[in-house]
Every structure is written in C-alpha cells, then in structure tokens.
C-alpha positions, 0 to 999 in steps of 0.5 A: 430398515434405513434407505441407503443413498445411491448419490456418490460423493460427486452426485452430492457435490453437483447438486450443490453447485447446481443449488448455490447457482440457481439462489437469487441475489436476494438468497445470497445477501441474506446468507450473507448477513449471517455469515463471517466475511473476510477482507483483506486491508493491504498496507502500503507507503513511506519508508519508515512513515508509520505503517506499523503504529497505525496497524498496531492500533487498529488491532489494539495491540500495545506493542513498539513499532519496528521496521517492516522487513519487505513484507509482513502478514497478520490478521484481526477478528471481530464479533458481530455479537455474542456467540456468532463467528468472527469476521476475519481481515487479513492485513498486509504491510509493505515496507522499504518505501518504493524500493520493494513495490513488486511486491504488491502481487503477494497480497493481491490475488484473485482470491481476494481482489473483490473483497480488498482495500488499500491504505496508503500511509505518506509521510507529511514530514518529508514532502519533496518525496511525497509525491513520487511515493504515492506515485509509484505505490498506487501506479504499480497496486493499480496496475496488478489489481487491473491485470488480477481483475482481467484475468479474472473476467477472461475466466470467468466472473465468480459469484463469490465475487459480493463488491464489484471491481472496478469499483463503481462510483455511484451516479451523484458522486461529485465530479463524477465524470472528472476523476479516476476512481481507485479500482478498489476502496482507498484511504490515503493517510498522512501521517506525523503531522505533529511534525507537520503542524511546524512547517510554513503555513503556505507550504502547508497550504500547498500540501493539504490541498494537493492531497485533497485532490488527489484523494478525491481524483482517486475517490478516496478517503483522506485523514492526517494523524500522529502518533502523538496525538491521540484524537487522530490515532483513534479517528484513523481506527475507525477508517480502517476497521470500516475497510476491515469490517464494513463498519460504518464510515466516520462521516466527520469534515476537517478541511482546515490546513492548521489542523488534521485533515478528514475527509471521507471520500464522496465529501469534497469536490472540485471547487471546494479544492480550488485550484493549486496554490500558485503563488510563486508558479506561472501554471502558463510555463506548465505544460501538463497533460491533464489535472493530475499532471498540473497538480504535480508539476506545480506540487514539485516546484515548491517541494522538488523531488529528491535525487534517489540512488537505486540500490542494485543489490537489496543485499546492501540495504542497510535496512535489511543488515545482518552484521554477521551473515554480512561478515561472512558474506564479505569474506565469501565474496574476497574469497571468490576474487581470490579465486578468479584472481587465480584464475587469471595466472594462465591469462599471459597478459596478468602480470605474475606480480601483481596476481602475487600482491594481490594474493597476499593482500586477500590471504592477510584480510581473510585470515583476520 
C-alpha cells in the first residue's frame, strides 16, 4: 500500500524556499541557462520622434506607425533553439514627449527593475528641444528607478534580483571615476537622421559630439538611425534585442558626424570626445557647475531652447482630440456656465439683464 504524506500544502511550500535559499550562485546561474527570462525594454523620447517605427521593427511587424497615446504595452518572444521556451520582453512606449513624464512609474516596478533597460529615442531633427527632452525623461526614469530601488533594499534585496541595480561599471571602464553611470542599461538613439544629414556641418559637429558625451557621461550606448535608411534601422534591431534578449552586443564604431553615429557603450572616452565645440562660445562667460552642465550651457547657445506653453488641461491636447466626445464635452461645459450664470440671479449685484443676454446667447448655441 502507497505511503501517504503527512506534509501539508505549507510543510511542502517551506521546504521549498528553504531549498532555493540554501542553492549557491553556481546552482542558480546554471538553472538559469535553461530557463526563460524575462526583461522589460522601456521606451521613451521626442514627441512624434519615431519611438514606434523602431519598436516596430524590433518585432518585425510590417505595420504603419501611429501616434502613441500616452502610454502603450506589447510584448515579443524569442527561442533560444528548437523546442525550448521562449523568452519574453515586455515593451513599454511612452508618448506625448515630456508632457506625460509621470508616467514612468507604470512600467518601472520592483518586480522588473532588476531586469529593466531604457531607450531613449531623441529627435536630431529638432535640436533646440533635444536637450531638455533628454533632460527631463532621464531625470524623472532615474529618479523612480532610485526610489523602486530604495525600497526595494528597505525591504529587503530578493535573490530573484540576477543584474545588480545600480548598476556597476566595471573597473577598466573609461573615465570610470568621471561619469555617472545610468542606473540601469541605456541606448540613447537619435533618430531621422535623413533629415539630419542636411544641417550645417558645424551645427552638426556640435550635435553628435554633445550626444557623445552624454551617452558616455551615462554609460550608454548611442546609434543615429532613420527610417529611411535601411542599414541603421537594422543596426538599431540588433541593439534593442541585446536589452530585450541579452544577445550579443553590436561592437561596430562609427564616430564620423557626416555619417550615423555607433557607439556602444564602454567604446568612447573623454579625450576621444574632446571638448565642446566652442567656436562661437566664450566657455570663460559659462559659469557651469560640472562637465555636464558645460555641455548644455555651450549646447543652448547654439540651439536655444524653445519656449514651451504648458498645457494645464491634457483634455485640450490636440494630440488626444475626439471630435465628437469633445462636442459634448463643449456643450456640457456651456451648460454648466449656464447654470452657474443662474445661480448668480440671487447674487443683487449680477445685473438682470446682462444674466438675461448671457441666457439667451447660451440657450441659442446649445440648441445648434
């Protein structure tokens, strides 16, 4: 007769804590090389810059690109061989520019923060706004990848956590001690460079190497693509499926500011940069407060940055405009002055006749 376990279904789940707990790191990297993974590639950048045609090419979907309306959610899989399972990226894709930036807590969590990576995509198109996109859209994934993190070591670090966050440069990383690593894996992508191409060769001089050192001041990796131009739509694949499926990293070097730049990260420096092209700045007048702060001072004399209106109500958006739930919402909003306008009758100092113009003027447009 069968032996019956005593165990509960709690004695059995203990148990198997207690057995992953006591696996050495050895243990876990080899169950790893056989398991699925799954990472989360977060997408981010200029409005209407071309976030979407470089995620649909990553997943080689022959689709036309349309606008992303604040934030989207897909996924991709990939076999390691025959009939083993797939591994997972989860693809997120902000859009609206910087005007939806909060929105960077949705797709960073605690869950995924370990295995996450950012792609910035800026726009080489318009330049004087380049710099306060990449700004604000790394300031604010930076600033909640850090808190997710905190939180995350206030509770205590899990050991389904493989890639270290921060994450750590090793030690013969160039400019080691200068630069301040993204806390997790960055490619910055600038994109349409089919525009590009046409701009002043000093203003184009002054581009390429201000991204350069911003790619290499975060530790990133930085490509120029367009999707007009096959070669460097395929070559931004290849950097996107190694943070989606840890393949290998492109190694290829293209630092030429008349053709796209490539520049993985860990493959420039400092003094390959060289300093910011100063032509027609006196960096005496700049009073910066560190490297990066020179870059943008010197950056913005030769792209000044655009006055931007904020826009307190996303409802006027034009980016999210639904002709006909607007029109309602037009007249709900008339409506709702008419009211308040009738209220203001048992206010003495409203005049009678102008509450009376001002009823018959609303009453005509609602009824249109």
């Amino acid at each position: 007769m069968p032996k019956i376990s005593s165990d509960t279904l709690w004695d059995i789940a203990a148990a198997e804590v207690r057995s992953r707990e006591s696996r050495t790191d050895e243990e876990d990297a080899e169950e790893d090389a056989h398991s699925p993974t799954q990472r989360t590639v977060f997408f981010m950048g200029s409005k209407a810059g071309g976030k979407t045609t470089i995620l649909l090419r990553f997943l080689d979907r022959d689709e036309t690109a349309k606008p992303t309306l604040a934030l989207e959610y897909t996924f991709g899989r990939r076999a390691r061989g025959h009939n083993t399972p797939k591994d997972i990226a989860h693809l997120w894709e902000l859009g609206g520019g910087i005007s939806l930036s909060d929105l960077v807590q949705i797709p960073i969590t605690a869950d995924n923060v370990s295995s996450l990576s950012v792609v910035l995509v800026l726009d080489l198109s318009k330049p004087n706004v380049l710099w306060e996109t990449m700004e604000r859209l790394l300031d604010s994934a930076r600033s909640h990848v850090e808190k997710v993190c905190a939180s995350h070591q206030k509770n205590g670090e899990s050991r389904s956590g493989k890639q270290r966050v921060p994450q750590v440069l090793h030690k013969d990383y160039p400019d080691r001690e200068l630069i301040s690593p993204f806390p997790v894996p960055l490619l910055i992508v600038g994109s349409k460079f089919d525009i590009f191409q046409d701009f002043d060769s000093e203003k184009r001089k002054v581009i390429c190497k201000t991204l350069r050192f911003i790619a290499h001041f975060y530790g990133a990796s930085l490509i120029f693509t367009s999707s007009k131009l096959e070669a460097t739509m395929s070559k931004s694949r290849n950097f996107v499926n190694q943070l989606a499926f840890g393949t290998e990293r492109p190694k290829s070097i293209s630092t030429d500011p008349s053709k796209p730049l490539a520049v993985p990260a860990g493959f420039d420096s400092l003094s390959q940069i060289g300093p910011p092209v100063t032509s027609d700045v006196d960096i005496g007048t700049l009073h910066a407060k560190n490297p990066l702060d020179l870059w943008k001072k010197v950056f913005e004399r030769v792209f000044p940055p655009e006055e931007r209106k904020e826009l307190k109500d996303p409802a006027k958006d034009p980016q999210y405009s639904e002709p006909l739930i607007d029109s309602i919402r037009a007249q709900k909003d008339q409506v709702n002055e008419l009211l308040s306008l009738h209220a203001c009758v048992y206010n003495p100092a409203v005049k009678l006749t102008q509450y009376c113009s001002h009823y018959l003027i609303l009453q005509s447009t609602v009824c249109d």
